[in-house]
C-alpha positions as CSV (number, residue, x, y, z in Angstrom):
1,X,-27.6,-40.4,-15.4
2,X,-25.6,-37.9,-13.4
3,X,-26.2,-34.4,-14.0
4,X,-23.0,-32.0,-14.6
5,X,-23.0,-28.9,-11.9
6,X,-22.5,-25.4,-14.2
7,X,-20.3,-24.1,-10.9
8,X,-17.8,-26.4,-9.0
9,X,-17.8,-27.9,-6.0
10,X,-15.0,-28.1,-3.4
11,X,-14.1,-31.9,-5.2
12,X,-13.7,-30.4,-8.8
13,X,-13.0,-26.7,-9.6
14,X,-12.7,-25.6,-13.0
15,X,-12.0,-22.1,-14.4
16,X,-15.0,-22.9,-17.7
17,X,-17.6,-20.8,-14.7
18,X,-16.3,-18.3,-13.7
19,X,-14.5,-17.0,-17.4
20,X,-17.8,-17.5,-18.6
21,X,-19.0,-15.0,-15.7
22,X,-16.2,-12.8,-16.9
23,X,-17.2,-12.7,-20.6
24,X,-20.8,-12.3,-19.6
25,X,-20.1,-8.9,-17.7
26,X,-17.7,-7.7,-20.7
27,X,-20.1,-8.4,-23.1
28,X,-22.9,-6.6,-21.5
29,X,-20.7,-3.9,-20.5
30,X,-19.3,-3.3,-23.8
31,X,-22.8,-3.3,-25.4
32,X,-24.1,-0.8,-23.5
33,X,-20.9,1.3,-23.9
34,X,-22.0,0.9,-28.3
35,X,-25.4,2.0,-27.8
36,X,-24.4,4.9,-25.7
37,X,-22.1,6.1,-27.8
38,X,-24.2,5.4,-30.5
39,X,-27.2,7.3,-29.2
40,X,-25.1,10.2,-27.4
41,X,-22.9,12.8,-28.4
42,X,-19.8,13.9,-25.9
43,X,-21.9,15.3,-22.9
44,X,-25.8,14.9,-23.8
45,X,-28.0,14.1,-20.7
46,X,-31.4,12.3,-20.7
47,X,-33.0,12.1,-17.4
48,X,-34.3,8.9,-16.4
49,X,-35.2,9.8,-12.8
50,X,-34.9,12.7,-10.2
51,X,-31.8,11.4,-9.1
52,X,-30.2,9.1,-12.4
53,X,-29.0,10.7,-16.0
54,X,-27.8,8.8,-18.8
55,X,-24.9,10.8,-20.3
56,X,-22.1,10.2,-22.7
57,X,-18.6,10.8,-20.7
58,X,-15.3,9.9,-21.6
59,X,-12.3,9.3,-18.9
60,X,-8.7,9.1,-19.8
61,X,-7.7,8.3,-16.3
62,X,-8.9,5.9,-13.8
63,X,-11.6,6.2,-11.2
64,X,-12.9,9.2,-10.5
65,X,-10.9,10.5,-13.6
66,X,-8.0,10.4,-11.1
67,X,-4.8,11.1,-13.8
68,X,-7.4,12.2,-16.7
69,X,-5.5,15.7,-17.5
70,X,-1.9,13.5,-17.7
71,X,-0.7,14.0,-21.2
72,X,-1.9,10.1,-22.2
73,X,0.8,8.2,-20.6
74,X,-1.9,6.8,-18.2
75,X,-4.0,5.5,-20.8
76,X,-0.6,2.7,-21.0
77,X,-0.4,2.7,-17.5
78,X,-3.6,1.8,-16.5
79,X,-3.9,-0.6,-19.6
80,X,-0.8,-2.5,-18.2
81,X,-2.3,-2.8,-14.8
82,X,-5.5,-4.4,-15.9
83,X,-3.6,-6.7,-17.8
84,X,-1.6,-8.0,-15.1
85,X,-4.4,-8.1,-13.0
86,X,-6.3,-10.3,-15.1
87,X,-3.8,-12.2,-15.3
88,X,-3.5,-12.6,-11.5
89,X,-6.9,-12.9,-11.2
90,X,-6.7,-16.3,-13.4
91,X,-4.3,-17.5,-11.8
92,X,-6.4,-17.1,-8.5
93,X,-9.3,-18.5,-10.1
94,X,-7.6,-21.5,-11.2
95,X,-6.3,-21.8,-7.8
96,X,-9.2,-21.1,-5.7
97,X,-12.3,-22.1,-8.1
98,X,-13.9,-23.9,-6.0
99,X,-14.5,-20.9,-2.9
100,X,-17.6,-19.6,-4.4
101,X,-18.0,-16.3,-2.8
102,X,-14.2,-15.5,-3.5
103,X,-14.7,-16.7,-7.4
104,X,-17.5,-14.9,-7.8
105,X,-16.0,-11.5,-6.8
106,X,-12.6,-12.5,-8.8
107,X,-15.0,-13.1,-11.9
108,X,-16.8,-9.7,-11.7
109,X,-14.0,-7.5,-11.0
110,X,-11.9,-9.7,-13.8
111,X,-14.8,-8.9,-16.3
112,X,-15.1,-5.4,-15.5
113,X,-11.3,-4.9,-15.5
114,X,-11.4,-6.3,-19.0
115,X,-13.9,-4.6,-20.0
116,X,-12.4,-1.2,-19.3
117,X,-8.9,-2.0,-21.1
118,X,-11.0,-3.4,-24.2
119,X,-12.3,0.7,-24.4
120,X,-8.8,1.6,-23.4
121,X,-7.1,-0.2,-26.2
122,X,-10.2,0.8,-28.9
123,X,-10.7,4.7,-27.9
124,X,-8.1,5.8,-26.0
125,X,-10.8,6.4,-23.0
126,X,-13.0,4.2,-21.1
127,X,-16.7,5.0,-22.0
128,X,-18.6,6.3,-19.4
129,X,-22.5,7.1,-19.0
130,X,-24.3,6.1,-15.8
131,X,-24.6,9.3,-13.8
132,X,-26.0,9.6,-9.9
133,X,-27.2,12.4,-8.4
134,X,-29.1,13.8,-4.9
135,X,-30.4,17.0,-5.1
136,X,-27.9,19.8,-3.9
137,X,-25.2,17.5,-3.1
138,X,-24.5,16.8,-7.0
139,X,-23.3,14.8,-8.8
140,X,-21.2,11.2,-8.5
141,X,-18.6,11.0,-10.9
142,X,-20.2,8.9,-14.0
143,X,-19.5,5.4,-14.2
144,X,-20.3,2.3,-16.3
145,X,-21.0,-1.4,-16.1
146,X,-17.7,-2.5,-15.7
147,X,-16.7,0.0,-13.0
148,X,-20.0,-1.8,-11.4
149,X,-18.9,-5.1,-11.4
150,X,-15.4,-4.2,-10.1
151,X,-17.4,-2.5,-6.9
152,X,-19.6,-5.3,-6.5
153,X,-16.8,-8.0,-6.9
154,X,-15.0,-5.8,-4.3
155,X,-17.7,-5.7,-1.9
156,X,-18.3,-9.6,-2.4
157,X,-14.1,-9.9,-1.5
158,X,-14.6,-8.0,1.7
159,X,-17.6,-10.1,2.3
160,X,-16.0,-13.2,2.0
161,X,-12.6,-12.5,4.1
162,X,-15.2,-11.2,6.5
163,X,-16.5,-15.0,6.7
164,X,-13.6,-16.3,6.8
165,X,-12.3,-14.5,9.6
166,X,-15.3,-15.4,11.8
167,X,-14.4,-18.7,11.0
């Protein structure tokens, strides 16, 4: 009896994987976004460590809160641009499903570009609450799962044109 592969090879691609990768990082993203918004109010810290806080943070803008103080038309904006980039990305995906490294980093920046219009579209905000720090340099802006993925799906991108240029 032949056993089916859960990621494709180069013979058969199929998009199933990698959506199911993208759902996976929404659905942990949003759930941490309920519970910190559930346990926090607007601005509360907890320290977990000498250099990590937990805190409750809103951003109306995009990274960095680039845009944040822009009188809302953003929120649209940048709604609009992770909807067409999903879309793009699926279309890559259904394309390309069976590069590995390049799926991979399409499915986490997918998921965590989903994730952050889902708070768009529900708040008005994208929820934000993990927050870095080192000593008296201060603080890096706060950030959340999502935001995660999209960096480490970058970082797996550059990775993987990296290989394919030394190819």
């Amino acid at each position: 009896m032949a056993t089916k592969k859960i990621f494709p090879t180069k013979s058969s691609a199929s998009l199933t994987p990698w959506l199911c990768i993208a759902a996976l990082v929404i659905l942990i993203d949003q759930l941490t976004k309920i519970t910190i918004t559930k346990t926090f109010q607007l601005g509360e810290e907890k320290a977990i460590t000498s250099f990590f806080n937990l805190v409750l943070a809103y951003n109306k803008g995009a990274a960095f809160s680039f845009l944040s103080n822009s009188g809302g038309w953003q929120r649209y904006f940048f709604t609009g641009i992770g909807i067409v980039a999903a879309i793009f990305i699926v279309y890559l995906l259904k394309k390309n499903g069976s590069q590995r490294m390049f799926a991979w980093a399409l499915s986490l920046i997918l998921g965590g570009a989903l994730g952050n219009v889902i708070d768009r579209l529900l708040y008005g905000h994208v929820v934000d609450f993990l927050d870095f720090y080192w000593r008296g340099l201060g603080h890096f802006p706060a950030f959340n799962v999502a935001d995660s993925a999209i960096c480490v799906g970058a970082g797996l991108f550059i990775l993987d044109e990296l290989r394919r240029v030394n190819k």
